[in-house]
C-alpha positions in Angstrom: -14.7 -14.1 0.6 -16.0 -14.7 -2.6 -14.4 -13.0 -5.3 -16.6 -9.8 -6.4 -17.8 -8.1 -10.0 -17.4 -5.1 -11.5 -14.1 -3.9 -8.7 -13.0 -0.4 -8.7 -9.8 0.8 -10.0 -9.4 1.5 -6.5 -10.1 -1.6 -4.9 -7.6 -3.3 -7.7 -4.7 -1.1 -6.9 -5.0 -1.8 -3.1 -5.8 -5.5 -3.9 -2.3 -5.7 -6.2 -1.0 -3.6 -3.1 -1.3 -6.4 -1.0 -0.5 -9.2 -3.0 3.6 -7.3 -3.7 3.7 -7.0 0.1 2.3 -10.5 1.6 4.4 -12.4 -0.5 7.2 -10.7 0.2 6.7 -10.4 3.9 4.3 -12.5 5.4 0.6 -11.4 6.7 2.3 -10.5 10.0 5.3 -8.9 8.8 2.3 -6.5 6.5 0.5 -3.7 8.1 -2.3 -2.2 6.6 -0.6 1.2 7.1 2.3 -0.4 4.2 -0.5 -1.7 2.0 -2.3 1.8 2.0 1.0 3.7 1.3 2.1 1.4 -1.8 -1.4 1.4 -3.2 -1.6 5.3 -2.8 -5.0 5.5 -0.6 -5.4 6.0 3.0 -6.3 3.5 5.8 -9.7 4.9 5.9 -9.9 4.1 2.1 -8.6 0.9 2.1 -11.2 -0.3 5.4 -14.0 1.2 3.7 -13.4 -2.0 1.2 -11.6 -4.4 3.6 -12.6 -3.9 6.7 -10.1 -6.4 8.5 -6.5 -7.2 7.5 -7.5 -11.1 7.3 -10.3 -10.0 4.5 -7.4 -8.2 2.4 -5.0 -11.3 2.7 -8.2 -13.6 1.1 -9.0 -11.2 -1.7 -4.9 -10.9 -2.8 -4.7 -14.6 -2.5 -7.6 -15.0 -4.8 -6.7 -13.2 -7.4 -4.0 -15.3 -7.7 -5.4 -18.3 -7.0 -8.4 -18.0 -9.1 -6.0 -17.3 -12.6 -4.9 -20.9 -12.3 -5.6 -23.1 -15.1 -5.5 -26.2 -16.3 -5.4 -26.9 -20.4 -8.0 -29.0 -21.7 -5.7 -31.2 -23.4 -4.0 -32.1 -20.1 -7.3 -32.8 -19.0 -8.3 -34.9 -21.2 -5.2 -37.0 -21.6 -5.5 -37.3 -17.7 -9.8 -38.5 -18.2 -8.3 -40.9 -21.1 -5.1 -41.9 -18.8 -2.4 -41.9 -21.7 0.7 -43.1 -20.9 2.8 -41.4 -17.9 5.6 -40.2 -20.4 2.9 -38.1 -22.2 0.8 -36.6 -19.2 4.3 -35.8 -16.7 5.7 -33.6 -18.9 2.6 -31.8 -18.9 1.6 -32.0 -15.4 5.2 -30.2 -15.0 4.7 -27.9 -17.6 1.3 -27.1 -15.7 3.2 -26.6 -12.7 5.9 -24.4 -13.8 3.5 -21.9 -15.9 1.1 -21.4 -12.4 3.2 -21.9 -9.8 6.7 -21.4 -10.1 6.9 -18.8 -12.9 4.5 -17.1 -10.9 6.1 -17.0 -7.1 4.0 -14.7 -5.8 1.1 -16.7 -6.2 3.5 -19.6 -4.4 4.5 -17.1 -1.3 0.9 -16.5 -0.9 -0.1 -20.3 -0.9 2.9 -20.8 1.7 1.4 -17.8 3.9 -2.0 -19.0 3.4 -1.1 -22.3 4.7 1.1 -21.1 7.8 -0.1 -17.6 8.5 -3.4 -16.8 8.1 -5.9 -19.3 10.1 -8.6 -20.5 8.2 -7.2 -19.5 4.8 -6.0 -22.8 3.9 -9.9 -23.9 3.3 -9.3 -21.0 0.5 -6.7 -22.7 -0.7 -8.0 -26.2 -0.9 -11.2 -24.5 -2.5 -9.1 -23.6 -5.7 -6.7 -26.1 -5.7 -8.3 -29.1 -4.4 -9.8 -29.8 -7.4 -6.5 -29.6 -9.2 -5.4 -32.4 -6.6 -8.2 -34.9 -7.0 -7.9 -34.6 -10.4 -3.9 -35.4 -10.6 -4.5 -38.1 -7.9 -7.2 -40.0 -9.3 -5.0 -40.2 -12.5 -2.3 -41.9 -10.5 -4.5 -44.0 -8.9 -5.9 -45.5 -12.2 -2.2 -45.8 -13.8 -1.4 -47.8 -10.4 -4.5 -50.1 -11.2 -2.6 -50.7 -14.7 0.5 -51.4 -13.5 2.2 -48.1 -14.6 4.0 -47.0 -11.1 4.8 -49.5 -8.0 4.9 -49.1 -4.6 3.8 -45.1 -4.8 0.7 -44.0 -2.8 -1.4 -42.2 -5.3 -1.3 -38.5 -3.0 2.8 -38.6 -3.0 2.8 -39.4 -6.6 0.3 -35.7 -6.6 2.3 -33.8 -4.2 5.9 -34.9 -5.2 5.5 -33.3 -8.6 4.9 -29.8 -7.2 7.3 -30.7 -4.5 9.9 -31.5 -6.2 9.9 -28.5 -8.9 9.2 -26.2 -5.7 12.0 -27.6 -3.7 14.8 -27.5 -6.3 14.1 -23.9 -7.3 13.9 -22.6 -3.7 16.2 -24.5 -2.4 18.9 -23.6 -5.1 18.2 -19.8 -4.3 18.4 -20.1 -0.8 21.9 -22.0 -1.0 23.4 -20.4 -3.9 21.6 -16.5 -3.9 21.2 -17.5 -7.4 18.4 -17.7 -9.4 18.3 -21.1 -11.2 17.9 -19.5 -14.3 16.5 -22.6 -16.1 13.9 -21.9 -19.3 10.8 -24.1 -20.1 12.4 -26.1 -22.5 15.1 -27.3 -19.9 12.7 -27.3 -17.1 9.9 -29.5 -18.2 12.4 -32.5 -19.6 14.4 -32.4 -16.6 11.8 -32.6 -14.0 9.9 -34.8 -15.6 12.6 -37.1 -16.2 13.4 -37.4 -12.7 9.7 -37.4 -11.7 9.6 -40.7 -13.5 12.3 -42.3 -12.6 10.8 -41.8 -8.9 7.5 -43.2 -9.8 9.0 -46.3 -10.4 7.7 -45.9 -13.6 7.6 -49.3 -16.4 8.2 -48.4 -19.7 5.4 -49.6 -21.8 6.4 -51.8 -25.1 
C-alpha cells in the first residue's frame, strides 16, 4: 500500500495506534479492537480507512520505514569509496540513528519479516536500496584489497547485525538496558566491525 497525501488527523492517530501496539506485540498478538481503543475511534472508524488488519500493519510499517535516511555525505564517501575507517563509523552511526535508537521501527521490521506474509517485499522496497548500496561499497573495497576473505552481503548484514544483536541480546540477558550514548556506540562497534572485516590498514 502506497503511502497516501494529505491523511486525516484521524487516520494518523489510528496509524500511530498501531505502530505502539505491533511492535510491542506482534501482528497476531494485535486486534483491531486494541488498535481502535488506543487510538480513541471505533472499529467501524478504523475499517472505514483500513479495511483489513494486514492493510493497517503495511501503513504503520511505512511510516516508519519510509523516515529512514541516509546522509549525503555517507553517500558520497560510499560513491568515492574512502577508506573503511572513514565510511564504518558512519555506516554505524547510520545504523544506530534509524534503527536502533528507534526500536519500534526494528520490532516492526522483525514482524514484517516473520509475521505478516508478503510484507517483507515492503520491507525490501525501502531498505533494499540501503543494502545494494552498502554492499556494492564492500564489494569495490574487496576489489582493492581493503577486506579478505568476506563475502560482500555478510560484510552488509554483519553491521546491522552485530549493533542489533549486542543491544538485544544484552537486554534480554541482563533486563538492562545497555545504556551506551552515540559517542560510545559508534567507536566501539565500528572498531570491532573492522577488526572482523579483516580489514588492512592503509599506509
Amino acid at each position: 500500500m502506497k503511502k497516501k497525501a494529505g491523511k486525516t488527523a484521524t487516520e494518523i492517530r489510528i496509524v500511530e495506534a498501531a505502530v505502539q501496539l505491533f511492535a510491542r506485540k506482534g501482528f497476531k498478538g494485535t486486534s483491531t479492537r486494541d488498535i481502535s481503543r488506543l487510538a480513541r475511534v471505533n472499529e467501524v472508524t478504523l475499517f472505514r480507512y483500513f479495511p483489513r488488519k494486514a492493510d493497517l500493519f503495511r501503513a504503520a510499517a511505512e511510516s516508519r520505514l519510509s523516515g529512514v535516511r541516509m546522509g549525503r555525505d555517507l553517500q558520497s564517501k560510499l560513491a568515492a569509496v574512502e577508506p573503511l575507517q572513514v565510511t564504518v563509523p558512519m555506516l554505524t552511526e547510520f545504523l544506530l540513528e534509524n534503527f536502533f535508537n528507534s526500536p519500534q521501527l526494528a520490532r516492526l521490521i522483525f514482524v514484517a519479516g516473520f509475521e505478516v506474509p508478503g510484507a517483507d517485499r515492503m520491507v525490501r522496497e525501502y531498505l533494499g536500496p540501503f543494502f545494494d548500496v552498502i554492499q556494492g561499497y564492500f564489494e569495490r573495497c574487496a576489489a582493492k584489497g581493503w577486506i579478505q576473505d568476506v563475502e560482500p552481503s555478510i560484510a552488509t548484514l554483519s553491521l546491522a547485525g552485530v549493533v542489533s544483536a549486542h543491544q538485544n541480546f544484552y537486554r534480554l540477558f541482563t533486563e538492562q538496558e545497555l545504556g551506551w550514548n552515540m559517542e560510545k556506540s559508534v567507536p566501539a562497534y565500528a572498531d570491532f566491525l573492522l577488526g572482523a572485516l579483516g580489514h588492512k590498514r592503509l599506509s
